[in-house]
N, CA, C and O atoms as a GROMACS GRO file, in nm:
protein
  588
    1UNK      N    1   0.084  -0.117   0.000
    1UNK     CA    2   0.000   0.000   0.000
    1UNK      C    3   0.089   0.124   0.000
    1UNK      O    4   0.191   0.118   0.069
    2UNK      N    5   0.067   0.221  -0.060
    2UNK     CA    6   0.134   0.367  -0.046
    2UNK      C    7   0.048   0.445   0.000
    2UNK      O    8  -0.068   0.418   0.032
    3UNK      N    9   0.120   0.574   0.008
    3UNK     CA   10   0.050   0.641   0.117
    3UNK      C   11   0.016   0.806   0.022
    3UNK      O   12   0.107   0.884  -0.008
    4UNK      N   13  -0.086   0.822  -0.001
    4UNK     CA   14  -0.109   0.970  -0.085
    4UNK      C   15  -0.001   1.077  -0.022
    4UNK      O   16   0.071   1.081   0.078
    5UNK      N   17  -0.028   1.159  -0.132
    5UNK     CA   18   0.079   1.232  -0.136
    5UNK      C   19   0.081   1.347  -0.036
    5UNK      O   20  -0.002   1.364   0.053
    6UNK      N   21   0.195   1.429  -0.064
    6UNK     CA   22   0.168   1.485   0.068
    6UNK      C   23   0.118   1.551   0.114
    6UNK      O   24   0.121   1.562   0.237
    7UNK      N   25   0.020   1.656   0.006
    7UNK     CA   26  -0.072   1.732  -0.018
    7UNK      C   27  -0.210   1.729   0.006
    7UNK      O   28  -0.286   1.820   0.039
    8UNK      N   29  -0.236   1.580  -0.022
    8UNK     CA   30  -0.338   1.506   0.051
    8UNK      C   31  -0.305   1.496   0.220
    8UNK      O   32  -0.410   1.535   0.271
    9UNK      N   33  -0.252   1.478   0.281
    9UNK     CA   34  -0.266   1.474   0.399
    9UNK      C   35  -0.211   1.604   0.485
    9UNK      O   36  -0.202   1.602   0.608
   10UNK      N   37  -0.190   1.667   0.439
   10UNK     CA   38  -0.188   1.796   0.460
   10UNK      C   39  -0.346   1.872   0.450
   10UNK      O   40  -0.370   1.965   0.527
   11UNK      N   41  -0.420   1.840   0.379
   11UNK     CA   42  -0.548   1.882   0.354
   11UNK      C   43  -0.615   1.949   0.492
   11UNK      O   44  -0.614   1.895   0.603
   12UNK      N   45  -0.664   2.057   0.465
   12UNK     CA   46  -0.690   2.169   0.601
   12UNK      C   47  -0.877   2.067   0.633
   12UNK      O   48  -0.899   2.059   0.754
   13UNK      N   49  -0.923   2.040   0.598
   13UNK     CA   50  -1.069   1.983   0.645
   13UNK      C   51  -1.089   1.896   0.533
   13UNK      O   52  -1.044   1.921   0.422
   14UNK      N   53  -1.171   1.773   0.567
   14UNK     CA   54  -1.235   1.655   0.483
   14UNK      C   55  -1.261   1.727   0.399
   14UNK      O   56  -1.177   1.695   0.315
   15UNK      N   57  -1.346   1.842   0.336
   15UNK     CA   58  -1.409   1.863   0.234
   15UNK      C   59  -1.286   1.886   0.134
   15UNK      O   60  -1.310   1.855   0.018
   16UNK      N   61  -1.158   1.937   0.162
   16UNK     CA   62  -1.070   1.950   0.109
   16UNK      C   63  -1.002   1.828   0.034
   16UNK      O   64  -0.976   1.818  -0.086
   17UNK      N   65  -0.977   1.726   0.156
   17UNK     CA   66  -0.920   1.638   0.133
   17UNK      C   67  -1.010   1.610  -0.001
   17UNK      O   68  -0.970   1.645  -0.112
   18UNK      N   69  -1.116   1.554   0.017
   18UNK     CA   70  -1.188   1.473  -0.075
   18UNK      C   71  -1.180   1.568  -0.192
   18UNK      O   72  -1.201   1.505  -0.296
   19UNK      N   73  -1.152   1.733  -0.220
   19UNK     CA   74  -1.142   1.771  -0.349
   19UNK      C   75  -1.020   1.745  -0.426
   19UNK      O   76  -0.995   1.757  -0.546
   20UNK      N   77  -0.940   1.700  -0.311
   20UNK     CA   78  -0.795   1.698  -0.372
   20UNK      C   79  -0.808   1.509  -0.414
   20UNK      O   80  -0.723   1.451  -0.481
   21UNK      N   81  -0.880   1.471  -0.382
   21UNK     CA   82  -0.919   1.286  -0.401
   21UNK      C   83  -0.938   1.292  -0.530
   21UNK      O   84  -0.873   1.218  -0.604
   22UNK      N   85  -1.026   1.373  -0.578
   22UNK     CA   86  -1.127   1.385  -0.684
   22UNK      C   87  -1.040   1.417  -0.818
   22UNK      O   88  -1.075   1.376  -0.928
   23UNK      N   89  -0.940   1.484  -0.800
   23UNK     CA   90  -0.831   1.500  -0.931
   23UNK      C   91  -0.788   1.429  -0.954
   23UNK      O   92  -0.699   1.466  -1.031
   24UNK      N   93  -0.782   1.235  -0.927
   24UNK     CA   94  -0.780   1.140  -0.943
   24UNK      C   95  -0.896   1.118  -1.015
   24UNK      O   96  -1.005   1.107  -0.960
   25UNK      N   97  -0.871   1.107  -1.204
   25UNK     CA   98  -0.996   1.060  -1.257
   25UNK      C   99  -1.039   0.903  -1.196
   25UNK      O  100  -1.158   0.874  -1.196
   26UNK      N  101  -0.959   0.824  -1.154
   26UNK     CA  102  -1.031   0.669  -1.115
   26UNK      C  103  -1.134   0.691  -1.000
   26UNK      O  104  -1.245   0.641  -0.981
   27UNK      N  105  -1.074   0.769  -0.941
   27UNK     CA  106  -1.142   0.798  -0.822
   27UNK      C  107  -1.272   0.889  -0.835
   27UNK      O  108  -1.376   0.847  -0.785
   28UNK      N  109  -1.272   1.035  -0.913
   28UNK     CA  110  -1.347   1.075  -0.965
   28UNK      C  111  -1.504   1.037  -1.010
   28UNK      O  112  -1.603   1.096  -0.966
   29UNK      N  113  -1.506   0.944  -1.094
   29UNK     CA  114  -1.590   0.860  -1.142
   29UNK      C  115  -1.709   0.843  -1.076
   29UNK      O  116  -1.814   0.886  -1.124
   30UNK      N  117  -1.705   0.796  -0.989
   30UNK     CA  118  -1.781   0.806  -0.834
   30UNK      C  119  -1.801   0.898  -0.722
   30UNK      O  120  -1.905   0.937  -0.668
   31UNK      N  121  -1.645   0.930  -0.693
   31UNK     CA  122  -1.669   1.035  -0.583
   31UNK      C  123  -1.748   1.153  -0.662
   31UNK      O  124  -1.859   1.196  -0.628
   32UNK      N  125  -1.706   1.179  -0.725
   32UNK     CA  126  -1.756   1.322  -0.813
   32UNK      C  127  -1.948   1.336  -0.780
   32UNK      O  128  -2.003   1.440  -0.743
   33UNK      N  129  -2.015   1.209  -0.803
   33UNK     CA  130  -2.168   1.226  -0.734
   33UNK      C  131  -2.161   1.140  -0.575
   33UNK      O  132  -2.278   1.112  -0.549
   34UNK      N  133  -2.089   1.099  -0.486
   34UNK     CA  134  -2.086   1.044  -0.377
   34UNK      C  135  -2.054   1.159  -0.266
   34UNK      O  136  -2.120   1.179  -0.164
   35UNK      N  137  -1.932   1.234  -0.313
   35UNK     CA  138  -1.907   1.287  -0.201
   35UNK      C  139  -2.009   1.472  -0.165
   35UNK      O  140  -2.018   1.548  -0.069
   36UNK      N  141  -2.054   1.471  -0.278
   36UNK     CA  142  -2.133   1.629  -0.213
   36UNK      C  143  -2.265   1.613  -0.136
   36UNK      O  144  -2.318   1.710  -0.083
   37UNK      N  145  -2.327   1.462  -0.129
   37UNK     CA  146  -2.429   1.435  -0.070
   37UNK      C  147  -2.373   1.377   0.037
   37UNK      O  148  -2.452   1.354   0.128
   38UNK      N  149  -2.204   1.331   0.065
   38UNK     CA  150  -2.198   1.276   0.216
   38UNK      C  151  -2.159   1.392   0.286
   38UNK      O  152  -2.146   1.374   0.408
   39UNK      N  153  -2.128   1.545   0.228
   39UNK     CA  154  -2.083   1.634   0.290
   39UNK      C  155  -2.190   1.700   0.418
   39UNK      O  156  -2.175   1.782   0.509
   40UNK      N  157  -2.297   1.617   0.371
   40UNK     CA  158  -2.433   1.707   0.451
   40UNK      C  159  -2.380   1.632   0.601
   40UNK      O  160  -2.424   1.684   0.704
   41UNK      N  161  -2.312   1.545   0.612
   41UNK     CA  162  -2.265   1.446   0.731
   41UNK      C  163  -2.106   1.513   0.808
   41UNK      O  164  -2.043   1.480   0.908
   42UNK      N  165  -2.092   1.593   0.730
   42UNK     CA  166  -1.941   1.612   0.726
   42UNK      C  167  -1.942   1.680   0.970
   42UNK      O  168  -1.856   1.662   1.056
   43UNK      N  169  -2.026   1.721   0.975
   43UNK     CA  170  -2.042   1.785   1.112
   43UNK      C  171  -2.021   1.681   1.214
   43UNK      O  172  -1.985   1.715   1.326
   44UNK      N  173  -2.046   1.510   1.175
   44UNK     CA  174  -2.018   1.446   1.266
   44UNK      C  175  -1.897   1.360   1.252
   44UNK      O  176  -1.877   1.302   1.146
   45UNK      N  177  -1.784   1.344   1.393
   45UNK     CA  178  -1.680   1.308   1.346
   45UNK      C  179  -1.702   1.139   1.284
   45UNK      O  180  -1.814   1.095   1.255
   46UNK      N  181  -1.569   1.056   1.269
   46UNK     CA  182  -1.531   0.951   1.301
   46UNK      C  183  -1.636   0.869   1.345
   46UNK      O  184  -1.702   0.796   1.271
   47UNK      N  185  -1.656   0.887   1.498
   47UNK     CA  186  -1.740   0.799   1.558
   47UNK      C  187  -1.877   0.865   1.614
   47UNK      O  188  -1.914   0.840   1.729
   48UNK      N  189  -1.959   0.961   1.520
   48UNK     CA  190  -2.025   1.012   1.560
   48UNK      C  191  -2.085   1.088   1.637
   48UNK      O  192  -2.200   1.076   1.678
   49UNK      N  193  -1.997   1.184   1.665
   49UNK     CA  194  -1.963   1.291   1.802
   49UNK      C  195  -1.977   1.431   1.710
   49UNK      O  196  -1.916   1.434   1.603
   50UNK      N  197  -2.035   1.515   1.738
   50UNK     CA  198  -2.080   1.632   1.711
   50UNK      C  199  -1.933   1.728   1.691
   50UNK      O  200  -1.847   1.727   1.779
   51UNK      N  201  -1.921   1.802   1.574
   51UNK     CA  202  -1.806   1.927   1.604
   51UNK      C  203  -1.837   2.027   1.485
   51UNK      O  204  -1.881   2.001   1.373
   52UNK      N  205  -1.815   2.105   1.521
   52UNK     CA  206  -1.826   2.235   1.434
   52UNK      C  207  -1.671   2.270   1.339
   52UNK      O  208  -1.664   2.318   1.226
   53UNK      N  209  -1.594   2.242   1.402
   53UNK     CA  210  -1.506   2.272   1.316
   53UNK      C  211  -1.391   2.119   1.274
   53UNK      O  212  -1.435   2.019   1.329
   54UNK      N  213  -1.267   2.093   1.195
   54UNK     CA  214  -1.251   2.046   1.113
   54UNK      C  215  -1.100   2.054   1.129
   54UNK      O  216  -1.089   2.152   1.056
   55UNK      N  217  -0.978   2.029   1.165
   55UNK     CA  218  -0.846   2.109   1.175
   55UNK      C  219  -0.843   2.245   1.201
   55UNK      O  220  -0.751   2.316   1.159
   56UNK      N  221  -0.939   2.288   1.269
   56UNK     CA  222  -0.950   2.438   1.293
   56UNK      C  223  -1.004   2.522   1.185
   56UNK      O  224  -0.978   2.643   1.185
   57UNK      N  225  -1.090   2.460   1.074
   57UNK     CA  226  -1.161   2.532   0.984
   57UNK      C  227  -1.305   2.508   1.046
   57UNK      O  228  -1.332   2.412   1.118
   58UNK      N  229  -1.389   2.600   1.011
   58UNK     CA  230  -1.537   2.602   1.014
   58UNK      C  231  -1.599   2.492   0.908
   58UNK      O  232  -1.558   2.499   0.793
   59UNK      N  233  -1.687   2.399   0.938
   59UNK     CA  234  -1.721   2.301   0.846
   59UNK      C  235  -1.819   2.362   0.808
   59UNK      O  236  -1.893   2.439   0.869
   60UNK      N  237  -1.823   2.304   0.642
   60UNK     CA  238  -1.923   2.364   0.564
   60UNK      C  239  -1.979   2.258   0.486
   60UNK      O  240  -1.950   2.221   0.372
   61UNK      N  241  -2.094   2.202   0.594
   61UNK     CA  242  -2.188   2.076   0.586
   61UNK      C  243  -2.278   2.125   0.430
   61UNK      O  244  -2.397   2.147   0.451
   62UNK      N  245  -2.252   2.135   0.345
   62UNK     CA  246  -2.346   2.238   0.262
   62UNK      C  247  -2.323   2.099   0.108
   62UNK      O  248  -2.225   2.030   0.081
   63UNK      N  249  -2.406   2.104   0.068
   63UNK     CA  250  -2.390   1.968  -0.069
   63UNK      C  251  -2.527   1.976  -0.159
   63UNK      O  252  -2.629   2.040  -0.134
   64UNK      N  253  -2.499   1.886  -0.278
   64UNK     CA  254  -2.625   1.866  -0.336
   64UNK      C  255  -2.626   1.748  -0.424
   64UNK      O  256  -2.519   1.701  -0.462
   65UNK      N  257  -2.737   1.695  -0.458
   65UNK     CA  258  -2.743   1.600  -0.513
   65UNK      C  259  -2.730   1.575  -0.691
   65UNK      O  260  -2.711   1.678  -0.755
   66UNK      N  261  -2.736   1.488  -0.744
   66UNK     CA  262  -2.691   1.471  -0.887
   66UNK      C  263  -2.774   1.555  -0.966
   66UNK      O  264  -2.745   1.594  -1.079
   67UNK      N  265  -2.916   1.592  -0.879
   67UNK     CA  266  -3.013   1.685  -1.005
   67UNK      C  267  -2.993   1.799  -0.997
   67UNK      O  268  -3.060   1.879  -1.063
   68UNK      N  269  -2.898   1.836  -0.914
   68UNK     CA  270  -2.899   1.980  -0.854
   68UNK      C  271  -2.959   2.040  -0.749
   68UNK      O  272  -2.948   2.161  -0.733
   69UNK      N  273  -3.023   1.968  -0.674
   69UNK     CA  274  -3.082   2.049  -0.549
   69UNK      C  275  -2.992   2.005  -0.434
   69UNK      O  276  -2.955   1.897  -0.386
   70UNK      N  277  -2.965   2.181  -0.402
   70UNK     CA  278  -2.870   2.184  -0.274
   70UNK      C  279  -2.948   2.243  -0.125
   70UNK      O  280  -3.044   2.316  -0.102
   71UNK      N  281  -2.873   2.184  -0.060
   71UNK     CA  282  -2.857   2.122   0.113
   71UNK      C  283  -2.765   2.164   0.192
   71UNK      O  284  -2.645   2.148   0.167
   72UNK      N  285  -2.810   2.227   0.301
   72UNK     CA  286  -2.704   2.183   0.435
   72UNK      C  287  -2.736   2.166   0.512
   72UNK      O  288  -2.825   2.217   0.579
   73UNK      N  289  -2.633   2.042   0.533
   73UNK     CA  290  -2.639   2.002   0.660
   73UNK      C  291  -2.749   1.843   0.636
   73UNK      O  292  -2.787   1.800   0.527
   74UNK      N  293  -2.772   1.798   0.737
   74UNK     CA  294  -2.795   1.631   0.792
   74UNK      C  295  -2.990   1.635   0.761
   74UNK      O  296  -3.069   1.555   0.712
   75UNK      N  297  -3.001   1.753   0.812
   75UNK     CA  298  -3.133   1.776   0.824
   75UNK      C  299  -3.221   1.809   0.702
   75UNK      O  300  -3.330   1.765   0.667
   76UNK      N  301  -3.119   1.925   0.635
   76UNK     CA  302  -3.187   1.950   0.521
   76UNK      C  303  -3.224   1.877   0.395
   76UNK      O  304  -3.319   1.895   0.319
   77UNK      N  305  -3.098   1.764   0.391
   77UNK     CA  306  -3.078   1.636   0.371
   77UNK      C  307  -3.165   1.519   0.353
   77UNK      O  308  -3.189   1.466   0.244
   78UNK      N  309  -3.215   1.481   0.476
   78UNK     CA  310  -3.281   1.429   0.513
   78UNK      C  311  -3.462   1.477   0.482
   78UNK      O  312  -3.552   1.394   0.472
   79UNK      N  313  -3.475   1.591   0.474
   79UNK     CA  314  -3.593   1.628   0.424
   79UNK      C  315  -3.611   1.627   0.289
   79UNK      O  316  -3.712   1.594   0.227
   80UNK      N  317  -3.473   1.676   0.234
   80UNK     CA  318  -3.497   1.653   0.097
   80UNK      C  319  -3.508   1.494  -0.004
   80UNK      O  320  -3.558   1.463  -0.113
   81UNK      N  321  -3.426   1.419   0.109
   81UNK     CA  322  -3.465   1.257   0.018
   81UNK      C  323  -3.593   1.251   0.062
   81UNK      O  324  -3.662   1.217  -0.033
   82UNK      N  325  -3.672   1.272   0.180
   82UNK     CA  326  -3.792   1.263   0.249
   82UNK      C  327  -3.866   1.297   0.134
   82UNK      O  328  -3.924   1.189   0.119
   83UNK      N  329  -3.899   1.357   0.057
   83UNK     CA  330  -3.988   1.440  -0.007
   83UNK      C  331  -3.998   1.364  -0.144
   83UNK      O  332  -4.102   1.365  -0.210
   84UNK      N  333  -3.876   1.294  -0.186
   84UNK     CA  334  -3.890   1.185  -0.328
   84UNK      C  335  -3.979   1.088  -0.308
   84UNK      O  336  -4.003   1.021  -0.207
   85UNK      N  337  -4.021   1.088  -0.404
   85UNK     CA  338  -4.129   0.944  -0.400
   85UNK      C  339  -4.057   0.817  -0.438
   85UNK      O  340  -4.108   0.710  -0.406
   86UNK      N  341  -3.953   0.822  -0.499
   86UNK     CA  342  -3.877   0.703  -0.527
   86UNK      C  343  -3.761   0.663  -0.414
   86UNK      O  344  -3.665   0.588  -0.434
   87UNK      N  345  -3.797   0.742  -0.275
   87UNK     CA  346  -3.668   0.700  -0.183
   87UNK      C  347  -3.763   0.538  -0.092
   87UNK      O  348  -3.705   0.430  -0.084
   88UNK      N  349  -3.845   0.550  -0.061
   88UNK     CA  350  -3.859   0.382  -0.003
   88UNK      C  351  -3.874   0.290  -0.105
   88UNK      O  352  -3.887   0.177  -0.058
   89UNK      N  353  -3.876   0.293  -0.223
   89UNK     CA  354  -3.886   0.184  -0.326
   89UNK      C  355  -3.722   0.153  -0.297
   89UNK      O  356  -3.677   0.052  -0.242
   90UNK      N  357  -3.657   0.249  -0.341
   90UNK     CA  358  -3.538   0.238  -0.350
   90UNK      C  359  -3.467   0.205  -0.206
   90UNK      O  360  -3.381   0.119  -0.222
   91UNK      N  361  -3.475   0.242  -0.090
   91UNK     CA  362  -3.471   0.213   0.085
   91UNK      C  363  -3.493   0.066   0.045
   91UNK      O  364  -3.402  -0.006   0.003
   92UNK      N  365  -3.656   0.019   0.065
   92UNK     CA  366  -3.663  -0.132   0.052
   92UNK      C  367  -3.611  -0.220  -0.033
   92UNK      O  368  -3.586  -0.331   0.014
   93UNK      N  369  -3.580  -0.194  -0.186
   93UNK     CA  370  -3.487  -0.308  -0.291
   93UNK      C  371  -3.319  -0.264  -0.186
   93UNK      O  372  -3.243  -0.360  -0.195
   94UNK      N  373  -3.287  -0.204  -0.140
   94UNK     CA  374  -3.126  -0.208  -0.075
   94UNK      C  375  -3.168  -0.283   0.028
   94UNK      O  376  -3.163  -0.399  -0.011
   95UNK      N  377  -3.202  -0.279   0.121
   95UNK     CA  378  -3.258  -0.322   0.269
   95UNK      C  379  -3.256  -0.478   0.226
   95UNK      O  380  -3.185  -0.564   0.277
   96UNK      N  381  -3.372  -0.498   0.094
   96UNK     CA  382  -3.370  -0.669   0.043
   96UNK      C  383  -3.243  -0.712  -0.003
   96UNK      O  384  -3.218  -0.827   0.032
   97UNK      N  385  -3.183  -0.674  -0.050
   97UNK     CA  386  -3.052  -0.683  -0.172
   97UNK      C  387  -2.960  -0.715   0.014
   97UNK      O  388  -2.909  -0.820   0.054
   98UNK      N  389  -2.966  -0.647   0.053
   98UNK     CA  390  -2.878  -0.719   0.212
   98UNK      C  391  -2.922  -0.810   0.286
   98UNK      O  392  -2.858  -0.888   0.356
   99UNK      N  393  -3.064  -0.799   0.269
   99UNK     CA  394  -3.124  -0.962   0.365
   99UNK      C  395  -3.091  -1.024   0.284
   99UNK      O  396  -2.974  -1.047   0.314
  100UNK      N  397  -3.112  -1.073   0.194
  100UNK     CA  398  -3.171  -1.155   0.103
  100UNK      C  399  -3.029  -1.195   0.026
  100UNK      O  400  -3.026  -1.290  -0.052
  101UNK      N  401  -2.914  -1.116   0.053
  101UNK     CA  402  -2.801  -1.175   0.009
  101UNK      C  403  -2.781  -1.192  -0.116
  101UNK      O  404  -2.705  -1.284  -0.146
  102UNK      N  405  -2.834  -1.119  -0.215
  102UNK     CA  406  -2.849  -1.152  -0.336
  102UNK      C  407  -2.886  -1.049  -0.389
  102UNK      O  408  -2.965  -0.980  -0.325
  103UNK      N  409  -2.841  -1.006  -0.523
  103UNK     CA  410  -2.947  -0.879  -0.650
  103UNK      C  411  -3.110  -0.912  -0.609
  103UNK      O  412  -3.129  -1.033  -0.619
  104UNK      N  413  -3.217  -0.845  -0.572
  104UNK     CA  414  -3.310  -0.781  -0.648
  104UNK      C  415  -3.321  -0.815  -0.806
  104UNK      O  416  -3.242  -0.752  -0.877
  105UNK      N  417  -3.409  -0.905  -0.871
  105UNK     CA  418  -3.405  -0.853  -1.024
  105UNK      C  419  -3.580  -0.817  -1.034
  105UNK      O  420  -3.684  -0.875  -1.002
  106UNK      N  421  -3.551  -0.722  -1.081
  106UNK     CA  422  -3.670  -0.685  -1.138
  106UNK      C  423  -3.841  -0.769  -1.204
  106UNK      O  424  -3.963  -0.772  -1.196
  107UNK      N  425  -3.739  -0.814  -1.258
  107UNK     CA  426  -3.815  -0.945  -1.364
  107UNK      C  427  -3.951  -1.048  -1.243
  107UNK      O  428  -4.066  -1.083  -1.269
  108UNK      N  429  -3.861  -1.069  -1.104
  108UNK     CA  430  -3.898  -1.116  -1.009
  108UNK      C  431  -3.921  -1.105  -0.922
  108UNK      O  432  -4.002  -1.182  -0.870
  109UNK      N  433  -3.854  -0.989  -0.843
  109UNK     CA  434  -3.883  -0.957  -0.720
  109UNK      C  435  -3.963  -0.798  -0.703
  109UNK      O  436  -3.970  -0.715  -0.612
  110UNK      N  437  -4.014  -0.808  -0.837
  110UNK     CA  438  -4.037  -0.607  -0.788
  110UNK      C  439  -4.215  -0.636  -0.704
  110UNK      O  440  -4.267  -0.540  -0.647
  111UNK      N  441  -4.290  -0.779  -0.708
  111UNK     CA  442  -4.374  -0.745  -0.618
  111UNK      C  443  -4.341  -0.811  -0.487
  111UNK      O  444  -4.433  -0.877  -0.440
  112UNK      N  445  -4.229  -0.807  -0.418
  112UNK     CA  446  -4.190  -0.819  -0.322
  112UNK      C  447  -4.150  -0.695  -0.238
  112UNK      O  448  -4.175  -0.654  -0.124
  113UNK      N  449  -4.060  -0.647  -0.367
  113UNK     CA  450  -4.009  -0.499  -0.314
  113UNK      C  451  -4.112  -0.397  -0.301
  113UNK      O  452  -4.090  -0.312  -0.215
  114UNK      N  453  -4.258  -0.382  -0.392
  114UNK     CA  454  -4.352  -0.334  -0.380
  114UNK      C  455  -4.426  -0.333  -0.286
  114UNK      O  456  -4.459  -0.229  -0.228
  115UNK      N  457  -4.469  -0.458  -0.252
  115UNK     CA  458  -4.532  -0.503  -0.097
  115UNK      C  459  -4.477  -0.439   0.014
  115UNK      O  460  -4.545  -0.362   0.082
  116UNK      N  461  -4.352  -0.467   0.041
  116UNK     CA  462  -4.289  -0.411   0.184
  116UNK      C  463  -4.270  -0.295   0.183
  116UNK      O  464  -4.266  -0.236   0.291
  117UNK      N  465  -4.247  -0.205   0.028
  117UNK     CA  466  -4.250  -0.072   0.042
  117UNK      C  467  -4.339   0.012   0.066
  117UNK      O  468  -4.313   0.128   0.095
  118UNK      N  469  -4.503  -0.055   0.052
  118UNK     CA  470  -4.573   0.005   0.057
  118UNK      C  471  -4.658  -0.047   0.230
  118UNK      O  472  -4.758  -0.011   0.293
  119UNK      N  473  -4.572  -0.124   0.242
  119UNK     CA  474  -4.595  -0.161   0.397
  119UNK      C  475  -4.763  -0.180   0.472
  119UNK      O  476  -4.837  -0.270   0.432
  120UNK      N  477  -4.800  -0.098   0.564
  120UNK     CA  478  -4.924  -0.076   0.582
  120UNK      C  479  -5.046   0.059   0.456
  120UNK      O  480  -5.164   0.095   0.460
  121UNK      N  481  -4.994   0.072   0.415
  121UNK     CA  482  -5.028   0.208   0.368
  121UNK      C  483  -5.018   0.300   0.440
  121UNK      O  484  -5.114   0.373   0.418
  122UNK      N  485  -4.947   0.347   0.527
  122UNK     CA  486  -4.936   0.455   0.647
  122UNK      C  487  -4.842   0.563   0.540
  122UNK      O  488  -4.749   0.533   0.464
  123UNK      N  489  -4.897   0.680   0.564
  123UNK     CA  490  -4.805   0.805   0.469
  123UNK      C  491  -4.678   0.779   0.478
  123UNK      O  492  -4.599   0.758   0.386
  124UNK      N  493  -4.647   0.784   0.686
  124UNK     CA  494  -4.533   0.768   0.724
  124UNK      C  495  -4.469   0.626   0.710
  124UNK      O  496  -4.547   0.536   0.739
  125UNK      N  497  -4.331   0.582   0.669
  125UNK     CA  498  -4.293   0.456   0.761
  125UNK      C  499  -4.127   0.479   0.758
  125UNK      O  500  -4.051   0.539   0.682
  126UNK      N  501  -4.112   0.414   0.860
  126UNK     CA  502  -3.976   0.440   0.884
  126UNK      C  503  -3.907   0.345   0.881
  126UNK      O  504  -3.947   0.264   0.797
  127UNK      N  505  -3.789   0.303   0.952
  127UNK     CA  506  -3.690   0.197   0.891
  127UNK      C  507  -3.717   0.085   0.967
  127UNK      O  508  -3.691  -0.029   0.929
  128UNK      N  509  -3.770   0.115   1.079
  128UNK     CA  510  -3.823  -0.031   1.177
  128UNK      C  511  -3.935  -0.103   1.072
  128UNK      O  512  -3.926  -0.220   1.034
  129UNK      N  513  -4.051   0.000   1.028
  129UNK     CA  514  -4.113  -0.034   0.955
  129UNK      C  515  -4.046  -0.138   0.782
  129UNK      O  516  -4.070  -0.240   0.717
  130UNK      N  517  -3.985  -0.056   0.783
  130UNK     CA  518  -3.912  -0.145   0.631
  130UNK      C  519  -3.834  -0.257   0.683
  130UNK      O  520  -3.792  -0.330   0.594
  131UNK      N  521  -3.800  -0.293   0.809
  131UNK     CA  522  -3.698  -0.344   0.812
  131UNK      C  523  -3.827  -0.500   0.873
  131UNK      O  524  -3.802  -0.620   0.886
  132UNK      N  525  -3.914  -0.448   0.889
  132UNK     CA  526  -4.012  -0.556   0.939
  132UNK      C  527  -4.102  -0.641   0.819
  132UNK      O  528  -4.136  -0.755   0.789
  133UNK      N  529  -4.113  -0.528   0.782
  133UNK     CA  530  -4.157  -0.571   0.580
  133UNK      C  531  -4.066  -0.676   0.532
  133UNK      O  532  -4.096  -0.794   0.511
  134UNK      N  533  -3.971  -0.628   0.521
  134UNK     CA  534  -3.838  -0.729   0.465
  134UNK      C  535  -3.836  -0.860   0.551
  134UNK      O  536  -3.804  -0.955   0.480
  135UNK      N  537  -3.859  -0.896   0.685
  135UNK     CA  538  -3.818  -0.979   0.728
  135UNK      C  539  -3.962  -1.119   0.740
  135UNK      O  540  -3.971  -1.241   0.756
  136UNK      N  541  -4.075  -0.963   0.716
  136UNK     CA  542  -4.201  -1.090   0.744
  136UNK      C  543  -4.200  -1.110   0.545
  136UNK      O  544  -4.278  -1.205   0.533
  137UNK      N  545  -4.175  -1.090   0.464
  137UNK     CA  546  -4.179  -1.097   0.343
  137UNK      C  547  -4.152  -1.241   0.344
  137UNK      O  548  -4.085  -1.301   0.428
  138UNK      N  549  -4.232  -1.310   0.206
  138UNK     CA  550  -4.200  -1.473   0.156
  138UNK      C  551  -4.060  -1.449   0.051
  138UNK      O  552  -4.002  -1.541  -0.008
  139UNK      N  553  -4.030  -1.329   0.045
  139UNK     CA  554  -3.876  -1.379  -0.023
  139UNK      C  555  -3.784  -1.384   0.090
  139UNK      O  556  -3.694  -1.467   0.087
  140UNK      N  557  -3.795  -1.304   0.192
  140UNK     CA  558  -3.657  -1.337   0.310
  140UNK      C  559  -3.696  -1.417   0.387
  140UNK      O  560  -3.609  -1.430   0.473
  141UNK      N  561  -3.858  -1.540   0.423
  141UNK     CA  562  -3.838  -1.625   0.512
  141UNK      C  563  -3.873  -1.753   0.401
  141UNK      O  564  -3.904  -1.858   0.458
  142UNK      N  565  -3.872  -1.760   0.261
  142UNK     CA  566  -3.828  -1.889   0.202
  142UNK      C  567  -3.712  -1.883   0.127
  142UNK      O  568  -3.701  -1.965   0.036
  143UNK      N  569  -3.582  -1.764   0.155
  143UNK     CA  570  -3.481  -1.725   0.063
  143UNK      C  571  -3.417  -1.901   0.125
  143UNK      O  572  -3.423  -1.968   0.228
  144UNK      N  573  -3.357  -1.910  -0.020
  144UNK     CA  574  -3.227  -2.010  -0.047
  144UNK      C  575  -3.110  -1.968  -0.083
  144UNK      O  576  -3.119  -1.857  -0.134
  145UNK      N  577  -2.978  -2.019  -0.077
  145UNK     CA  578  -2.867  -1.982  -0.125
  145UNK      C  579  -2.893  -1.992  -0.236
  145UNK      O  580  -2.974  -2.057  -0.303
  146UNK      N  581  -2.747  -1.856  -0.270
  146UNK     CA  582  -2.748  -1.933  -0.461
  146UNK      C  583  -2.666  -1.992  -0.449
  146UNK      O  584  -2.596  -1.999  -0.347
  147UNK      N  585  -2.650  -2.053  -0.560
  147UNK     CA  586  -2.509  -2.168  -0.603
  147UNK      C  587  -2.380  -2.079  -0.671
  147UNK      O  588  -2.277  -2.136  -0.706
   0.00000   0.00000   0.00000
């Protein structure tokens, strides 16, 4: 393993670091839509402990997503996936795709993923809720290995 250069670790706050990541086209590729939506997180450290600042810079929790609508911060964030209609379809096929140990295909499982996403019909549901969908579901209590 080597160790980035030295410019990289010199980097005055994460948001930095990760711009100086990003001039790496391999790396790019991805980070380029990954990292301005994890920036809304950037306020909590390591292990989830609250701080305002960063190596002694002011953090600037501020990001946006691939369509263009910008955010700051955890909250604003959070309201704004809140508000898509395609975030629990998409919540429940990930949630399955980890029980279930396996791809999601479409072809087969989208009235599975449909069912639990749409849960009780309650406006609200939250992740206890999805996470109970998924588990009382007939694809995660007759799942088999694959070969």
């Amino acid at each position: 393993m080597t160790l980035p250069p030295e410019e990289v670790i010199s980097a005055k706050s994460g948001r930095d670091f990760l711009a100086m990541h990003r001039q790496n086209a391999v790396c790019a590729a991805c980070h380029n839509t990954m990292d301005p939506i994890g920036l809304a997180l950037e306020n909590y450290d390591a292990i989830g402990a609250w701080r305002d600042t960063d190596h002694g810079q002011t953090i600037d929790a501020s990001g946006n997503l691939p369509d263009g609508t910008k955010f700051t911060g955890r909250a604003e964030l959070e309201a704004t996936l809140a508000k898509d209609p395609r975030l629990r379809t998409c919540l429940t096929k990930s949630l399955m795709t980890f029980s279930l140990g396996r791809a999601m295909r479409d072809d087969v499982d989208a009235s599975y993923i449909d069912a639990v996403a749409r849960g009780t019909g309650a406006a609200i549901v939250g992740m206890r809720d999805l996470l109970m969908g998924v588990v009382a579901s007939d694809a995660f209590r007759m799942r088999r290995g694959e070969p």
